[in-house]
C-alpha positions in Angstrom: 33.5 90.1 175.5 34.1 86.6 174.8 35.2 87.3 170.9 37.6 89.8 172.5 39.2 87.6 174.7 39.7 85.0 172.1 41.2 88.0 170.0 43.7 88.4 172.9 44.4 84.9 173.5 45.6 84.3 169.4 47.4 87.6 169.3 49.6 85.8 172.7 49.5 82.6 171.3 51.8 84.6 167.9 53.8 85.8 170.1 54.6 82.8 172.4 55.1 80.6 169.2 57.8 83.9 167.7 59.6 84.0 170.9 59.8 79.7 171.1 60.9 80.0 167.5 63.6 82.9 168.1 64.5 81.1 171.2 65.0 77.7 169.5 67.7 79.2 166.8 69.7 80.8 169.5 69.4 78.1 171.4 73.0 76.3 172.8 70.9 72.8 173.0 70.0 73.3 168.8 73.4 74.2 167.9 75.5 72.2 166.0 77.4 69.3 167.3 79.4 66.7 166.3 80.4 64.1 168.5 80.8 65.9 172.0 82.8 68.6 170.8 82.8 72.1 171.5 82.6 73.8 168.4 84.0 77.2 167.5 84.1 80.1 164.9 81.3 80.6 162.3 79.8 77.6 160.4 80.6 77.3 156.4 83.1 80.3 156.8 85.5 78.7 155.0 84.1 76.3 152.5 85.7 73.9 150.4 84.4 70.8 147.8 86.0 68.0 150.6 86.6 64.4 149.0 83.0 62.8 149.2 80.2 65.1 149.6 78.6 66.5 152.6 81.6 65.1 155.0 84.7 65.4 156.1 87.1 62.2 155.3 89.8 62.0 157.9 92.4 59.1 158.5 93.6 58.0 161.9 95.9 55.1 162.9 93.6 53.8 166.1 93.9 53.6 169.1 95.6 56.9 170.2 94.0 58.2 173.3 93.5 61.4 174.4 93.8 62.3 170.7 91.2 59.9 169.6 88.9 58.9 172.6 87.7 55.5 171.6 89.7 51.7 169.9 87.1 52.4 166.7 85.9 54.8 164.6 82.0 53.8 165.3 83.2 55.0 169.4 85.3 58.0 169.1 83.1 61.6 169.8 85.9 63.1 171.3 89.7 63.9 171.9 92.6 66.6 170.4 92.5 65.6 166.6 89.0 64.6 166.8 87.5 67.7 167.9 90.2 69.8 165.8 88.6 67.7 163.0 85.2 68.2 163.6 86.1 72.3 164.0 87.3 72.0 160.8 84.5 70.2 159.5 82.3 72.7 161.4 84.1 76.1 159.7 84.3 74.0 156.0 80.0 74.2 156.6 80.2 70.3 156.4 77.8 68.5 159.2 79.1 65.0 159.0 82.6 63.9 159.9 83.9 60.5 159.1 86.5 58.7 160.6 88.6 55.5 158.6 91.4 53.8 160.4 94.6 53.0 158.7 98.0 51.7 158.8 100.4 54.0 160.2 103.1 53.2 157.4 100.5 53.2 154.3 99.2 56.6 155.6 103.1 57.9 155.5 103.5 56.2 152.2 100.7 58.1 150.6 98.9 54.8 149.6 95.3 55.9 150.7 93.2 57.4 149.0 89.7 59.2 148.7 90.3 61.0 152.0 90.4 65.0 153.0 93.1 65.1 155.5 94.7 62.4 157.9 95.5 63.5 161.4 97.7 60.8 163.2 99.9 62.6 165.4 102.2 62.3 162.6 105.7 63.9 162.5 106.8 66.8 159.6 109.5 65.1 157.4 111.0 66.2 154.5 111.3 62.1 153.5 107.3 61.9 153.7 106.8 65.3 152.0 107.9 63.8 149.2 105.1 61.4 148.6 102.4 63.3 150.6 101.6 67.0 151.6 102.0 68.6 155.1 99.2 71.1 157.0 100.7 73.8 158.6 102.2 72.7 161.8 100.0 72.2 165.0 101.7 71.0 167.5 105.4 70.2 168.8 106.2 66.9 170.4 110.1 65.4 171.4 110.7 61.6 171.6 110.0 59.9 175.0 111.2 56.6 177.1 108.9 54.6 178.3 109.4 52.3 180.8 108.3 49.8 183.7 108.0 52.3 186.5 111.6 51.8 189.0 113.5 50.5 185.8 116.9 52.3 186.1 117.8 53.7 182.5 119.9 56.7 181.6 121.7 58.2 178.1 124.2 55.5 178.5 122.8 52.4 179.6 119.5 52.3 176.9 121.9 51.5 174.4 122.5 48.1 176.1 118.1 47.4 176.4 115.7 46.2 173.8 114.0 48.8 172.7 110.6 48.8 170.6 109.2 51.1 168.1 106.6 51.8 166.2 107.2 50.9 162.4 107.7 53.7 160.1 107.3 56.3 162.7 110.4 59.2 163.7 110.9 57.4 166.4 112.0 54.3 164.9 114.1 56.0 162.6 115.6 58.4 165.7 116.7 54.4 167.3 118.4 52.8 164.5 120.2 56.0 163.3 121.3 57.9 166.8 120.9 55.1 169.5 121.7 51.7 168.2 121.1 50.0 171.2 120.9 46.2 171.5 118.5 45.1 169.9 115.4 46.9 168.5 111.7 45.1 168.0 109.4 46.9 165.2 105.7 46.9 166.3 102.6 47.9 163.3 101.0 50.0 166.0 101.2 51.3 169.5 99.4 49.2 171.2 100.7 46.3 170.5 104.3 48.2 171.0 102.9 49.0 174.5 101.4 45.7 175.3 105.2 44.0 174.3 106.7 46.4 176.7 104.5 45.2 179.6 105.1 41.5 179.4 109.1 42.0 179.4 109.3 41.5 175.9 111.3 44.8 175.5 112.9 46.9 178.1 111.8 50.0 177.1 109.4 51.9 174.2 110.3 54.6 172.4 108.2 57.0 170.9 107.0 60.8 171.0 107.0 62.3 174.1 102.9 63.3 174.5 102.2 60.0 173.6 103.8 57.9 175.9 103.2 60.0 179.0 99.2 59.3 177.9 100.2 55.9 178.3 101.9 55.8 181.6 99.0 58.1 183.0 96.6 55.1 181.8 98.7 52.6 183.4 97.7 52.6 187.2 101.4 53.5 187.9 102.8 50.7 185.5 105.0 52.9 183.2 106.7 56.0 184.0 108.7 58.3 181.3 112.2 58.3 182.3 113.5 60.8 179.7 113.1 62.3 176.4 115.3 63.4 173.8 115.0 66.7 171.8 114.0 66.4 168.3 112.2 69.9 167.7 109.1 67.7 165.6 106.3 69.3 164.7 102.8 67.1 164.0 100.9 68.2 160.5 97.9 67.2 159.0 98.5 65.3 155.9 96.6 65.9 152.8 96.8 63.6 149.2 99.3 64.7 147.5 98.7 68.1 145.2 95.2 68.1 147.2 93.6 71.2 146.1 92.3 72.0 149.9 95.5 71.8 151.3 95.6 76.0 151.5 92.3 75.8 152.8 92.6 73.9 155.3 95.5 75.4 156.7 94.2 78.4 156.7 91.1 77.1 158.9 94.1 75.6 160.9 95.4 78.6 161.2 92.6 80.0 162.3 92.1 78.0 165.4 95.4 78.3 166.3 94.7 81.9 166.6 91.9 82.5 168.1 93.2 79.6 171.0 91.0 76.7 169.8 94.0 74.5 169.4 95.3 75.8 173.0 91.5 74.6 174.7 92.0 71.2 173.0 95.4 70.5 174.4 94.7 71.7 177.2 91.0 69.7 178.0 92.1 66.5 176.0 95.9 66.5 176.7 97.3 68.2 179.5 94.9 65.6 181.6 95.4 62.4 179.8 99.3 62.5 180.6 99.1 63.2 184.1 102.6 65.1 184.2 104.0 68.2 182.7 106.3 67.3 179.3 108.8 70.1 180.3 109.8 68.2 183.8 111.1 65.0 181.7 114.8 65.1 181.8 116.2 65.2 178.1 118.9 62.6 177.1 121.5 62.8 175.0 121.9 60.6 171.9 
């Protein structure tokens, strides 16, 4: 009797262990993860050899929140182009992803290397397709006005304001060749564009539209976007020049645009960090 029950007990003791084992690999807590994004579609369906082995390389221009969730590389598990990153990682079959910050304007001006993509919310133009290549496009994005909330400013009187830009972005271009306005101070990054703007240093900050209603959303009621002006820009990924993943990748792009992967991020990251619908700015004319 008791060699039978023993018998019993190691035949269960198979099973339990079968069933742990099944119920591990199913399991939503083992699944992969990278940072704290949700990750979608089927791992290593659409492989590539990326730039350094066993991760994904992508350049930034920090900070940019909402987009990037965090002032360094070492903090950031989360936001729109870090998550659509680490999908992309995730569908490439690739476990690691790797952030490096970057200049804005050296990212533009194709001097970086060693790097699979750079997502930076960075404007489609045919003067930077010349020195680097574009993604397919994955989202749309106008030029915005930011200002001190209760500053009076319309299409006529922000030609008469110092205005700041970021260097080498659309925007800047956008002031110097349709607004000329007063006087124009060039900032090497956003922050310190936004930080100028706050002190009374400029009178108003111009720059695409989803990134400055993030800002004034973070402000405590600071800023407010007074207007916008239609561009019709579209944001890319930008690969090395002649990269050979560039097809790839856009097809994984693609692919998430599809199957509304891109749509969950903007609207989890986004549509939150700005606080305000982009449709109810009023649009200026140049």
């Amino acid at each position: 009797m008791k060699l039978k029950i023993k018998t019993i007990l190691s035949r269960g003791c198979v099973a339990l262990a079968m069933t742990l084992l099944a119920s591990a690999a199913t399991s939503p807590a083992m699944a992969d993860s990278i940072g704290n994004c949700e990750l979608t579609g089927v791992k290593g369906s659409i492989p590539f050899t990326p730039a350094q082995a066993g991760q994904l390389t992508v350049e930034t221009n920090l900070p940019s929140p909402g987009w990037w969730n965090g002032d360094t590389p070492d903090t950031i598990q989360d936001g729109y182009e870090y998550c659509m990153a680490a999908n992309i990682a995730h569908r490439a079959g690739l476990d690691n992803l790797k952030v490096v910050n970057v200049a804005f304007d050296a990212l533009v001006a194709g001097q970086t290397k060693d790097f699979d993509l750079a997502l930076s919310t960075i404007s489609i133009t045919d003067a930077r397709k010349k020195v680097v290549d574009f993604s397919v496009p994955y989202f749309s994005s106008d030029i915005g006005i930011l200002v001190k909330k209760g500053t009076v400013i319309d299409a006529a009187s922000i030609a008469k304001m110092r205005i700041g830009v970021k260097q080498a972005t659309t925007g800047a271009n956008f002031v110097a060749g349709k607004l000329h306005p007063l006087e124009v101070k060039v900032f090497p990054d956003q922050a310190s564009m936004f930080a100028a703007l706050m002190a009374g240093q400029v009178d108003a900050a111009v720059h695409d539209t989803s990134i400055v209603l993030g800002q004034a959303a973070q402000s405590d009621g600071a800023f407010e976007v007074a207007g916008q002006y239609s561009t019709a820009e579209s944001y890319g990924a930008i690969y090395p020049k002649g990269s050979p993943n560039g097809a790839t990748i856009d097809t994984i792009i693609d692919a998430m645009d599809k199957d509304g992967t891109l749509k969950k991020l903007a609207s989890k990251y986004l549509a939150q960090a700005w606080g305000a619908d982009p449709t109810t700015i009023p649009y200026f004319k140049p």
